[in-house]
PDB file of N, CA, C and O in Angstrom:
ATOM      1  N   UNK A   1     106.804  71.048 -83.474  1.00  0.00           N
ATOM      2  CA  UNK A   1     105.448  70.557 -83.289  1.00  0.00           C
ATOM      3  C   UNK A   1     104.991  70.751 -81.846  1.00  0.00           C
ATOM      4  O   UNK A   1     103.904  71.301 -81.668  1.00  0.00           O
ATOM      5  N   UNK A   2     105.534  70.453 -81.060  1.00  0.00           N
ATOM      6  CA  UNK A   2     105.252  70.415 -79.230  1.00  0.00           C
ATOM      7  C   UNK A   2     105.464  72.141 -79.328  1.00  0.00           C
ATOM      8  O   UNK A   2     104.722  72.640 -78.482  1.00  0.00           O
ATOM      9  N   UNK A   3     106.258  73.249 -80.107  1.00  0.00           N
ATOM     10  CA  UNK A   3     105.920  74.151 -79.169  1.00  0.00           C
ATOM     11  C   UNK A   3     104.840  74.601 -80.099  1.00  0.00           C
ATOM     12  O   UNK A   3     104.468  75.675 -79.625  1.00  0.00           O
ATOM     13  N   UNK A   4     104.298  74.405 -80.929  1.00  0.00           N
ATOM     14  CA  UNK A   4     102.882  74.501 -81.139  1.00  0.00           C
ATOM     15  C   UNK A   4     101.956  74.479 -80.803  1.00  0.00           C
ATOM     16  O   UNK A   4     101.043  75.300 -80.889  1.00  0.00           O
ATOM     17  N   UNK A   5     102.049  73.136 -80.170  1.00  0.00           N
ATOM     18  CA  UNK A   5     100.540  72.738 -79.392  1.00  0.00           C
ATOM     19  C   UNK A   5     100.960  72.953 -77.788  1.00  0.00           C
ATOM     20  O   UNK A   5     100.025  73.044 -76.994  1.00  0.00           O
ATOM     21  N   UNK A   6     101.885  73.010 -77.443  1.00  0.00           N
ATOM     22  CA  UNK A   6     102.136  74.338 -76.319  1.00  0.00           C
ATOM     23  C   UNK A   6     101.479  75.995 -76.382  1.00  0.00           C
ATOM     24  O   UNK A   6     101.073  76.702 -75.460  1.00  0.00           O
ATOM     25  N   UNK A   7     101.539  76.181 -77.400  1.00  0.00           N
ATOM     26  CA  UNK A   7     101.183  77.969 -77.679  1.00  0.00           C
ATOM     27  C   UNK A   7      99.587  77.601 -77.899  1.00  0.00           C
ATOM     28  O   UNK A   7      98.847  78.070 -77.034  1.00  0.00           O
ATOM     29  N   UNK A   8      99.200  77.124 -78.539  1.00  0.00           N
ATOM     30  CA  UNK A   8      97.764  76.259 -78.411  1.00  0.00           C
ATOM     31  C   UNK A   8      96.933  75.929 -76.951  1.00  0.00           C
ATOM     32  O   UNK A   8      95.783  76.207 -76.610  1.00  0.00           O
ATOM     33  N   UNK A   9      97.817  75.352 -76.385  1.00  0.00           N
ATOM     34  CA  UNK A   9      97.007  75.256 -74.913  1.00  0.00           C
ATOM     35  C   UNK A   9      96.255  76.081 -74.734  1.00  0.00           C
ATOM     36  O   UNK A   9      95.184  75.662 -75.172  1.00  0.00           O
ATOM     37  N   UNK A  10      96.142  76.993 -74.364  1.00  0.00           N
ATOM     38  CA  UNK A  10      95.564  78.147 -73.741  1.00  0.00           C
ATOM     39  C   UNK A  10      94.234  78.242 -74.375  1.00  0.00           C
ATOM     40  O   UNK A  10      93.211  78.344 -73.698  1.00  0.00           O
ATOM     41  N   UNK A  11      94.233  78.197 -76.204  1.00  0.00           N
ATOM     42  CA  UNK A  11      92.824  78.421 -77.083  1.00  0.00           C
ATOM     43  C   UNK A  11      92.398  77.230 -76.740  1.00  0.00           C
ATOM     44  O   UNK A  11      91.252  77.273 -76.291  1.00  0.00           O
ATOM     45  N   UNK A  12      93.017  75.836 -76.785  1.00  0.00           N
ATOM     46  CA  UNK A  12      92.761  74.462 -76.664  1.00  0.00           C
ATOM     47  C   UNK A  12      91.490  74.693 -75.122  1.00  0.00           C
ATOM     48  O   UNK A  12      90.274  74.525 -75.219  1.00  0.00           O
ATOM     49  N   UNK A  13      92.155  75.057 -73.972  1.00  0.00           N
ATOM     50  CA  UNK A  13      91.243  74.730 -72.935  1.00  0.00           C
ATOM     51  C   UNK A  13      90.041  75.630 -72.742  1.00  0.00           C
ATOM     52  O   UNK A  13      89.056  75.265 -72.100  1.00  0.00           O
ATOM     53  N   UNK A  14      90.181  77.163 -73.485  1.00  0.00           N
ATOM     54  CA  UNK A  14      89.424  77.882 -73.681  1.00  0.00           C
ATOM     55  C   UNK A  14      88.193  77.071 -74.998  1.00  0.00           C
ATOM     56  O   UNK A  14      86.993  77.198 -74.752  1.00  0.00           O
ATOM     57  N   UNK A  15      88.504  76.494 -75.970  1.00  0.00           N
ATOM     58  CA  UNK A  15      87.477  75.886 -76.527  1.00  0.00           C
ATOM     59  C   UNK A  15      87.053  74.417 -75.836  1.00  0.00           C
ATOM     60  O   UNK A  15      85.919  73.959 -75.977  1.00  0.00           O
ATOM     61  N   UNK A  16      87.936  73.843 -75.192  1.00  0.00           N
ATOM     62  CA  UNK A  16      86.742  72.780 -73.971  1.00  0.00           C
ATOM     63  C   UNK A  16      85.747  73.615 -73.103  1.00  0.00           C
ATOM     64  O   UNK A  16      84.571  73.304 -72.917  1.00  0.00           O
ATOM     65  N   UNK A  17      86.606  75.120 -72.412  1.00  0.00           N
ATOM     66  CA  UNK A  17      85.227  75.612 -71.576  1.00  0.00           C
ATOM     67  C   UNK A  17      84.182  75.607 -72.202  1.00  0.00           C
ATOM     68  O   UNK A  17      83.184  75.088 -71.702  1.00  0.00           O
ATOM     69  N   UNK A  18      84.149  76.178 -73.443  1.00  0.00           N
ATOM     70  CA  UNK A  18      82.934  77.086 -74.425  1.00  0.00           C
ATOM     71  C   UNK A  18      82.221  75.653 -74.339  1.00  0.00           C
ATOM     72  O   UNK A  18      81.117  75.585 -73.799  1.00  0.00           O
ATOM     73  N   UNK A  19      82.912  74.365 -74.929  1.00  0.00           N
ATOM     74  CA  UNK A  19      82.242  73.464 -75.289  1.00  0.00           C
ATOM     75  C   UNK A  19      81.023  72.780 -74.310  1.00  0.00           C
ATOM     76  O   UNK A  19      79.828  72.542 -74.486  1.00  0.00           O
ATOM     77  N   UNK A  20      82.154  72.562 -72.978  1.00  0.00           N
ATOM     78  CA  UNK A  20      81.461  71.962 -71.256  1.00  0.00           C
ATOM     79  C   UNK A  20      80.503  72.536 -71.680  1.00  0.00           C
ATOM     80  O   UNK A  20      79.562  72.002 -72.266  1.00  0.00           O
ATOM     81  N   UNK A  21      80.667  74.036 -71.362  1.00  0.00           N
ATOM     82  CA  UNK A  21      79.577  75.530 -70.987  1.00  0.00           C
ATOM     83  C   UNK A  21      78.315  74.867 -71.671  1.00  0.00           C
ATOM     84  O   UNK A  21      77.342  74.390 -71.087  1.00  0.00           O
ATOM     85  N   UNK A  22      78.562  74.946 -73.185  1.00  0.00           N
ATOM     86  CA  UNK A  22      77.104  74.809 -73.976  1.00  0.00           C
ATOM     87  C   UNK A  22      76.424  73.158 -73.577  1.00  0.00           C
ATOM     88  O   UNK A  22      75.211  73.080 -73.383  1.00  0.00           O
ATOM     89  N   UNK A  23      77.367  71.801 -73.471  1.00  0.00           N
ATOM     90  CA  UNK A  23      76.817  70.969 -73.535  1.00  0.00           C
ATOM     91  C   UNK A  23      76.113  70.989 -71.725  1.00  0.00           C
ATOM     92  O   UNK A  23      75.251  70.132 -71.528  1.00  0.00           O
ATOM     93  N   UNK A  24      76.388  71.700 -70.786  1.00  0.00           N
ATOM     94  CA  UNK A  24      76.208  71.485 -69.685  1.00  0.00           C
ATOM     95  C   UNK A  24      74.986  72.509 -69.551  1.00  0.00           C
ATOM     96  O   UNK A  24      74.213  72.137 -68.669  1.00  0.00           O
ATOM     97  N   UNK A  25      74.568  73.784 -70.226  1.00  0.00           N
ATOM     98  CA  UNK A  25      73.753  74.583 -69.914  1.00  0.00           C
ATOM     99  C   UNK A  25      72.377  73.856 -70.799  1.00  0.00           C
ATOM    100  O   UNK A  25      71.232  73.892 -70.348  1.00  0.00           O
ATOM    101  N   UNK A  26      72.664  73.343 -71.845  1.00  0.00           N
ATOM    102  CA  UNK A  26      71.890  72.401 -72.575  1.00  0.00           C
ATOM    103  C   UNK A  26      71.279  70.959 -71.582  1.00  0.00           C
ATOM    104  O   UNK A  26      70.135  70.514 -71.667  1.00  0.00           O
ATOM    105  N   UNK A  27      71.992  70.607 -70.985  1.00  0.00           N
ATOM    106  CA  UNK A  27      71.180  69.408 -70.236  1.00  0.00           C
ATOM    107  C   UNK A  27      70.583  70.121 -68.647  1.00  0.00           C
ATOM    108  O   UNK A  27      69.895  69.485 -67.848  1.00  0.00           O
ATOM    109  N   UNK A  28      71.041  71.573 -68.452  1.00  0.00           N
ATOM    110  CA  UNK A  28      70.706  71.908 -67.512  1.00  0.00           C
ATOM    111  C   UNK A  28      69.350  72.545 -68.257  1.00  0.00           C
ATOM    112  O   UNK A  28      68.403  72.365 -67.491  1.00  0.00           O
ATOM    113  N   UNK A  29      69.073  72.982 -69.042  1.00  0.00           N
ATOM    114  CA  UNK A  29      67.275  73.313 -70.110  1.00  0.00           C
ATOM    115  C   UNK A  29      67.154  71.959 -69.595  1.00  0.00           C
ATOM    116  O   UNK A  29      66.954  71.917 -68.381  1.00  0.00           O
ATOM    117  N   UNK A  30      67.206  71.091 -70.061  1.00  0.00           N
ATOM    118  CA  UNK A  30      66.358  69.444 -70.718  1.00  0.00           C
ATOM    119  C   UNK A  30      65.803  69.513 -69.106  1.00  0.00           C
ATOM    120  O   UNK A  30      64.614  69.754 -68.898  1.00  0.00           O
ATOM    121  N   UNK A  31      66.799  69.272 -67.929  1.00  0.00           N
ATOM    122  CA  UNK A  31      65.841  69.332 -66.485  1.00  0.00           C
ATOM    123  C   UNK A  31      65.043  70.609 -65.958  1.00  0.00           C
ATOM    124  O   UNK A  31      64.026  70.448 -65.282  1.00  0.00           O
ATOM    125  N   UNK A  32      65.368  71.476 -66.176  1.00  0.00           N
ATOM    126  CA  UNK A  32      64.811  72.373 -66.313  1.00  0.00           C
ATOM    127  C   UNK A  32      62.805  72.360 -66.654  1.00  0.00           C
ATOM    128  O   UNK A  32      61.788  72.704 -66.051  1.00  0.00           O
ATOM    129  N   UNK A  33      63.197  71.691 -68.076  1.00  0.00           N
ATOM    130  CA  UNK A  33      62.375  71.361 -68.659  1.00  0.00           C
ATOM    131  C   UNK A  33      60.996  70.319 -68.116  1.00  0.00           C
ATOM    132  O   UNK A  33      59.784  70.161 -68.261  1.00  0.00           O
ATOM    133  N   UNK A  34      62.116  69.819 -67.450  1.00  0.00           N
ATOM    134  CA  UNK A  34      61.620  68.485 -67.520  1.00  0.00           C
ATOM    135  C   UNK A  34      60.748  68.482 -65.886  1.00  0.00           C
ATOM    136  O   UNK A  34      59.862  67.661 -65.650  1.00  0.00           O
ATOM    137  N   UNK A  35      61.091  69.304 -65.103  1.00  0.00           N
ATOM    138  CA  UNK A  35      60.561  69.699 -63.977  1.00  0.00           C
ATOM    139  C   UNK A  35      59.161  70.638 -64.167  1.00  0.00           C
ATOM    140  O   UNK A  35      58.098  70.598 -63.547  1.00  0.00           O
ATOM    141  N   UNK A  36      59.585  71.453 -65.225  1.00  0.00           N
ATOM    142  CA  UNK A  36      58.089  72.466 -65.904  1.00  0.00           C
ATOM    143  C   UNK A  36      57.294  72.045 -65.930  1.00  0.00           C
ATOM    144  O   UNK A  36      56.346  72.513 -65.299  1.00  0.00           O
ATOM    145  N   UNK A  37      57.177  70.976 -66.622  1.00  0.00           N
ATOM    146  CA  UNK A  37      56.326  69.906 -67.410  1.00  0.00           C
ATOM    147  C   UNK A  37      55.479  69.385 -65.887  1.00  0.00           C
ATOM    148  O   UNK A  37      54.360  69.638 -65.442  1.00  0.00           O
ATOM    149  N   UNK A  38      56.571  68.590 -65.411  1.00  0.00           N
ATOM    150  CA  UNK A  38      56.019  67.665 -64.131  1.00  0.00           C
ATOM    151  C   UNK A  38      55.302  68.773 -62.764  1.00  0.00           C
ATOM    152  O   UNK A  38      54.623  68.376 -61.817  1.00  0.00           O
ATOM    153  N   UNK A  39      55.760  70.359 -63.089  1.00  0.00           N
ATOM    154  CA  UNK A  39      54.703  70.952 -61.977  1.00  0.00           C
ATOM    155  C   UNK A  39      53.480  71.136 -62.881  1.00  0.00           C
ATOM    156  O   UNK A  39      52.371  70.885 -62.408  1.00  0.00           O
ATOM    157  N   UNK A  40      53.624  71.642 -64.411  1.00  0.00           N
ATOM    158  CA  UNK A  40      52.511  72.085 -64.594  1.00  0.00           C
ATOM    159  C   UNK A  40      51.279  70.686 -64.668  1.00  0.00           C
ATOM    160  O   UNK A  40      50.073  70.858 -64.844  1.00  0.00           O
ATOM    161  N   UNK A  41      51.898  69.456 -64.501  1.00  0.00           N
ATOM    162  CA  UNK A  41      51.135  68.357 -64.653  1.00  0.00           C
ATOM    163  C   UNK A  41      50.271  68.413 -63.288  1.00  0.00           C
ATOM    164  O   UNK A  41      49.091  68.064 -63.256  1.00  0.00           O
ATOM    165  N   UNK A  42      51.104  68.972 -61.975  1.00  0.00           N
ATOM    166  CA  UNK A  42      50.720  68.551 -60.841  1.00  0.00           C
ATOM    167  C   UNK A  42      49.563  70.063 -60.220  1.00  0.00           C
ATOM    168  O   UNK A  42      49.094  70.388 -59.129  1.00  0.00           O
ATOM    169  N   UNK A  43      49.509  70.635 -61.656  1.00  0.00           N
ATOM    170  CA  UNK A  43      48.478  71.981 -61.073  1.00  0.00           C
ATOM    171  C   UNK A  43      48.828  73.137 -61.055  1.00  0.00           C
ATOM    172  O   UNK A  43      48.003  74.046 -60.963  1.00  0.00           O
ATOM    173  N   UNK A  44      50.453  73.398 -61.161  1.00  0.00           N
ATOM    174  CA  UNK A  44      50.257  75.067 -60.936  1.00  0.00           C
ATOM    175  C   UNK A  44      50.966  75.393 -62.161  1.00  0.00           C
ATOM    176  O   UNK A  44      52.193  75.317 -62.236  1.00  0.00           O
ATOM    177  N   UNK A  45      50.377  75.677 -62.919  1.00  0.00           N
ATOM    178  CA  UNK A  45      50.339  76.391 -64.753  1.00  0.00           C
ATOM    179  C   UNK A  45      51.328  77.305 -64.617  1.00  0.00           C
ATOM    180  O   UNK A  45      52.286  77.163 -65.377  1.00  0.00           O
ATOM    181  N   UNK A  46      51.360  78.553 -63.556  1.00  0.00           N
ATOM    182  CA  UNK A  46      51.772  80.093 -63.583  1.00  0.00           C
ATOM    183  C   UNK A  46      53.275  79.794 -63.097  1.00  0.00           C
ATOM    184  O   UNK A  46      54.282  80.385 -63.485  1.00  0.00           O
ATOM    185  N   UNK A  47      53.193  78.563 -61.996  1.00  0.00           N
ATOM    186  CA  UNK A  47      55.126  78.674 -61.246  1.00  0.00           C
ATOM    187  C   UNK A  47      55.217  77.372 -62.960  1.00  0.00           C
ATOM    188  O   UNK A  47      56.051  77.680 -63.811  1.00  0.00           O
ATOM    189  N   UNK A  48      54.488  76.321 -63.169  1.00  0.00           N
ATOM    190  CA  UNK A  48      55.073  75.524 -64.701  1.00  0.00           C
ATOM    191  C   UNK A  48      56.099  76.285 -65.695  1.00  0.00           C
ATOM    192  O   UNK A  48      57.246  76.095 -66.101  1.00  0.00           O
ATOM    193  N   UNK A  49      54.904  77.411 -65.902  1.00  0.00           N
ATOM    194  CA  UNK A  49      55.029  78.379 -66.878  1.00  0.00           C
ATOM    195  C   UNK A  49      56.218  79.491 -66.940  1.00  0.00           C
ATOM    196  O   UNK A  49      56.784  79.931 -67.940  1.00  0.00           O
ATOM    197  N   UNK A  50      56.425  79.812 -65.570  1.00  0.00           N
ATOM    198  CA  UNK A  50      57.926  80.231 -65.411  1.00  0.00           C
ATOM    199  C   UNK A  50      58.644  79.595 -65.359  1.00  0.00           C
ATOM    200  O   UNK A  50      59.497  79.837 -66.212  1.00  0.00           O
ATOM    201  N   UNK A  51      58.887  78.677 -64.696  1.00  0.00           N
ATOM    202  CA  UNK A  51      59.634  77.783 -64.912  1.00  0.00           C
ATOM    203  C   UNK A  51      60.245  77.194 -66.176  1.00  0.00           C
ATOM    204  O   UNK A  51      61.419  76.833 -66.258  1.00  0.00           O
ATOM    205  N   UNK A  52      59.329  77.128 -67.168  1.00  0.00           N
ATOM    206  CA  UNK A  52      59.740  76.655 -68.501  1.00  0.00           C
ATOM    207  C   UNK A  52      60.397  77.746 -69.246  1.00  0.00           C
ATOM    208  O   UNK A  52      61.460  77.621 -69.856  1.00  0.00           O
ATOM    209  N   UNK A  53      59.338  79.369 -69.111  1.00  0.00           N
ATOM    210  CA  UNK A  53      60.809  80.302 -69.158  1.00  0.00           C
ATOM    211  C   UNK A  53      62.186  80.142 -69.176  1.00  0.00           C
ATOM    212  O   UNK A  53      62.998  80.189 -70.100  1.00  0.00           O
ATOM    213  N   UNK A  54      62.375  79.818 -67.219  1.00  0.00           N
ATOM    214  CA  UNK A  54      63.719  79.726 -67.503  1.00  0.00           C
ATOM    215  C   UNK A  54      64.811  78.962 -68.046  1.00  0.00           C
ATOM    216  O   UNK A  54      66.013  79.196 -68.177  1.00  0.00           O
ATOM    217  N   UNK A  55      63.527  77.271 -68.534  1.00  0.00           N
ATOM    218  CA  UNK A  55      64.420  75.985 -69.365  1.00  0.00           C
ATOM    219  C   UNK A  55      64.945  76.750 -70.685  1.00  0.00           C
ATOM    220  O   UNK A  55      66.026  76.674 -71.269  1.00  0.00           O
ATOM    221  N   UNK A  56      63.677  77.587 -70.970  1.00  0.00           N
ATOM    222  CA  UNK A  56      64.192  78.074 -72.493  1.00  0.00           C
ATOM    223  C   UNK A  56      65.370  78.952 -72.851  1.00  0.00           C
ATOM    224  O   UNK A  56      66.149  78.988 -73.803  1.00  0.00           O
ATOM    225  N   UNK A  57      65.144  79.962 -71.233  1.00  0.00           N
ATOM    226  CA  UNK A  57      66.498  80.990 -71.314  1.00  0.00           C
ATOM    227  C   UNK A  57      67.887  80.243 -71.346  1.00  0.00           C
ATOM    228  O   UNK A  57      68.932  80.775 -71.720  1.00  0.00           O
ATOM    229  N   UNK A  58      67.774  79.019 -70.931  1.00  0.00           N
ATOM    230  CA  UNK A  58      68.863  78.160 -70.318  1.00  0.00           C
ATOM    231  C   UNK A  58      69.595  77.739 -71.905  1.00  0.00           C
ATOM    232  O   UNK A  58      70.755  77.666 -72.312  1.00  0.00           O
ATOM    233  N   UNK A  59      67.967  77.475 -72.634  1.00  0.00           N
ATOM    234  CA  UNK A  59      68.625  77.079 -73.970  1.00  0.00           C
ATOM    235  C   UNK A  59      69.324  77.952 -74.990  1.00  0.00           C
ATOM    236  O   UNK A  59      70.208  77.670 -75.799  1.00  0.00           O
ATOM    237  N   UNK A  60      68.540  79.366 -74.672  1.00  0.00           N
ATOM    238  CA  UNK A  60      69.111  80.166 -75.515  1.00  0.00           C
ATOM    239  C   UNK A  60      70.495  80.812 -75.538  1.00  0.00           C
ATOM    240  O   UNK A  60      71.082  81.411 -76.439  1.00  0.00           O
ATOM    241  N   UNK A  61      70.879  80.488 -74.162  1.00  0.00           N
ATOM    242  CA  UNK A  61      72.189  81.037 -73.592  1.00  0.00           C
ATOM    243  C   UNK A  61      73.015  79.873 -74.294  1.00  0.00           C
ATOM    244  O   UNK A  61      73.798  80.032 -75.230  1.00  0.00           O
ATOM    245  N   UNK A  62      72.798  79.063 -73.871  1.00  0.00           N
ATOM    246  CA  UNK A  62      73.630  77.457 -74.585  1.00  0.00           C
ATOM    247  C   UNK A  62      73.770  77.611 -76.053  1.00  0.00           C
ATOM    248  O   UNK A  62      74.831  77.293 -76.592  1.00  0.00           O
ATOM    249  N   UNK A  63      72.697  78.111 -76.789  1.00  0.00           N
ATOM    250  CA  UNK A  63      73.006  78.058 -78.570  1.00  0.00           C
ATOM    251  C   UNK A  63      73.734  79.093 -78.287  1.00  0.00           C
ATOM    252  O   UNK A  63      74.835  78.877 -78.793  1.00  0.00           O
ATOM    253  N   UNK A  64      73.733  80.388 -77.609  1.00  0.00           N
ATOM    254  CA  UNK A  64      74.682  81.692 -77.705  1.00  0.00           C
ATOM    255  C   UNK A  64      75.764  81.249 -77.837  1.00  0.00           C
ATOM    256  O   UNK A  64      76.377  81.331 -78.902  1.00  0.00           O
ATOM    257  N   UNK A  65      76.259  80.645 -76.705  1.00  0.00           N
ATOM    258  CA  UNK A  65      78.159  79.982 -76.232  1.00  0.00           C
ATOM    259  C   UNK A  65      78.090  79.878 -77.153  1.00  0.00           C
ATOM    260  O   UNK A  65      78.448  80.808 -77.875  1.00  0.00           O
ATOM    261  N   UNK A  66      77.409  78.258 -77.910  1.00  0.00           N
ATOM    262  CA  UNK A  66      78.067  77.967 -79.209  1.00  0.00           C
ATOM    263  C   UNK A  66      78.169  78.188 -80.451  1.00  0.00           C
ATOM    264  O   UNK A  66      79.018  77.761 -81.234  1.00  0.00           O
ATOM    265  N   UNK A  67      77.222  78.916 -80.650  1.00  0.00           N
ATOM    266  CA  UNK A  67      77.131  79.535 -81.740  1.00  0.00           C
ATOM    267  C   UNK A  67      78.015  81.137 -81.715  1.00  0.00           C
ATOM    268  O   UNK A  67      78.376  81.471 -82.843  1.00  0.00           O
ATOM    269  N   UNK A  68      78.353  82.034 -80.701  1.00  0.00           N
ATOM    270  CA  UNK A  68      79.252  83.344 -80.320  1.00  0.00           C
ATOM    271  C   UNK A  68      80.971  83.295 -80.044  1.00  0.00           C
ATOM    272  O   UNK A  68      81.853  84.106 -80.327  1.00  0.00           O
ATOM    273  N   UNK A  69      81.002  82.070 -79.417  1.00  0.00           N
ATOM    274  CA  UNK A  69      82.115  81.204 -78.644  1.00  0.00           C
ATOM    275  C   UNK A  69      82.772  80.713 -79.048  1.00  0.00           C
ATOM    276  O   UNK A  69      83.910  80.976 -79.435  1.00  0.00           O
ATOM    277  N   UNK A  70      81.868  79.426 -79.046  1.00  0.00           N
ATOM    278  CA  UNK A  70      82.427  78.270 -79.713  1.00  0.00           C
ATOM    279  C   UNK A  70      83.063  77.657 -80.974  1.00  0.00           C
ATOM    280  O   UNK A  70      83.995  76.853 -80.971  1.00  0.00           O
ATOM    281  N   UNK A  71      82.437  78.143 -82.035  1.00  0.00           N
ATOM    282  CA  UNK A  71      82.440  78.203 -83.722  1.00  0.00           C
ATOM    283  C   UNK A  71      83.688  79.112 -84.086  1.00  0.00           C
ATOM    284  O   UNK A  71      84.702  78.871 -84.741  1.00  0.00           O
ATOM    285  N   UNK A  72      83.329  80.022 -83.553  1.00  0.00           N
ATOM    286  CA  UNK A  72      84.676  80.649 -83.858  1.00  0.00           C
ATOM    287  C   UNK A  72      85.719  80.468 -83.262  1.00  0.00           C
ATOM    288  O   UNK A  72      86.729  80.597 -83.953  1.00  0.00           O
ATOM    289  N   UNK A  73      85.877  80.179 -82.084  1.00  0.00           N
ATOM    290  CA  UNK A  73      87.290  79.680 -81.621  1.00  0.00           C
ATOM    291  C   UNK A  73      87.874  78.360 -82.221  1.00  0.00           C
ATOM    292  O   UNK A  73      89.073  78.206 -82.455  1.00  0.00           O
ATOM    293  N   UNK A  74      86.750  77.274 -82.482  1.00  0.00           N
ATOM    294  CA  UNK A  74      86.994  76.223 -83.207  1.00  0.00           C
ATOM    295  C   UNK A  74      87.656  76.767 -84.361  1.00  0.00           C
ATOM    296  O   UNK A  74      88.868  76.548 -84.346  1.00  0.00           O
ATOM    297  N   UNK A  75      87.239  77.407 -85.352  1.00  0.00           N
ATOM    298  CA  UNK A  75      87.307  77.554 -86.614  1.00  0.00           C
ATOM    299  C   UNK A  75      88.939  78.383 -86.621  1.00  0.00           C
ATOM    300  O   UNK A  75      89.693  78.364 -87.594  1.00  0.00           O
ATOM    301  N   UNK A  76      89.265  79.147 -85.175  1.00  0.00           N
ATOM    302  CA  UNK A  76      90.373  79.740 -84.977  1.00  0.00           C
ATOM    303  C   UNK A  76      91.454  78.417 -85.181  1.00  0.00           C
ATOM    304  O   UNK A  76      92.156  78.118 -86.147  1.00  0.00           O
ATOM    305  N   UNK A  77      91.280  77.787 -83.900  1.00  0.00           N
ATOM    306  CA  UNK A  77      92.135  76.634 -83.742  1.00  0.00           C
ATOM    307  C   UNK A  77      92.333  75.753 -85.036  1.00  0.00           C
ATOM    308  O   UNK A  77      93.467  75.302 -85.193  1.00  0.00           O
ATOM    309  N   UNK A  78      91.538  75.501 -85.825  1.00  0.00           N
ATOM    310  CA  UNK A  78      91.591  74.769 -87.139  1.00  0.00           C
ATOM    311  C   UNK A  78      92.983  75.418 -87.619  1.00  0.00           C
ATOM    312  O   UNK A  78      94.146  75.037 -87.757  1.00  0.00           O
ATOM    313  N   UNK A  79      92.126  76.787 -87.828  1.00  0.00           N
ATOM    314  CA  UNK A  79      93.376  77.490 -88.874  1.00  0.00           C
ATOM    315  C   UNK A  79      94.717  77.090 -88.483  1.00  0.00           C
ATOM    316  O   UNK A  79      95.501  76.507 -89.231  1.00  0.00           O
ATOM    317  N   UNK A  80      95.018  77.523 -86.936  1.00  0.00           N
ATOM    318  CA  UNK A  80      96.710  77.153 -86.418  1.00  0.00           C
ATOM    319  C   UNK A  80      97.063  76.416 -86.765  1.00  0.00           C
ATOM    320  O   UNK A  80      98.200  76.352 -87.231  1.00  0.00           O
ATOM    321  N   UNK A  81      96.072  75.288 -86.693  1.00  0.00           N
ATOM    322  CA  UNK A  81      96.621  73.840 -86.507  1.00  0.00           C
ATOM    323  C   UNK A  81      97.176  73.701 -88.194  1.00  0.00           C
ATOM    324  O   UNK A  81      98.343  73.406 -88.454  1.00  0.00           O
ATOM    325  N   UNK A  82      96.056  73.986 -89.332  1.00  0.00           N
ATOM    326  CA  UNK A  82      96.528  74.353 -90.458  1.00  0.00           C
ATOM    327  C   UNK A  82      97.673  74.539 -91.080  1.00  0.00           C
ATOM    328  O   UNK A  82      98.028  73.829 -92.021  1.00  0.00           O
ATOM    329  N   UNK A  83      98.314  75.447 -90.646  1.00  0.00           N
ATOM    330  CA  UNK A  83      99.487  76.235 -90.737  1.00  0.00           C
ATOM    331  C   UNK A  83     100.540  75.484 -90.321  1.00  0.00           C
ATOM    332  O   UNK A  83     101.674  75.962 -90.312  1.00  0.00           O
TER     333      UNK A  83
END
């Protein structure tokens, strides 16, 4: 059993990165966001408006990890553990 989840380590900390990655690029959109909002409130539409661009790129990269990354390494690790 231990040299299992020894040989595991490695996918184990590789699916916490993926995980950090997405939950951390995800709250890095939400401020992102959340700054867009508060310039375009204060007048300038065009820097708002990029700006919210880049909340969204932030998000789309975040569903990537987890949905490219994440899912499947999970679904890897299941199996081992399976077995």
């Amino acid at each position: 059993m231990t040299t299992t989840l020894l040989e595991l380590l490695p996918e184990l900390l590789e699916l916490l990165v993926f995980g950090l990655g997405s939950v951390g690029l995800s709250v890095a959109g939400l401020y992102i966001e959340r700054f867009a909002l508060a310039t375009v409130e204060s007048g300038h539409v065009k820097l708002g408006a990029w700006i919210g661009f880049m909340g969204v790129m932030a998000f789309y990269f975040a569903y990537l990890m987890s949905t490219d990354k994440f899912r499947p390494k999970l679904a890897a690790v299941r199996r081992r553990l399976a077995e």
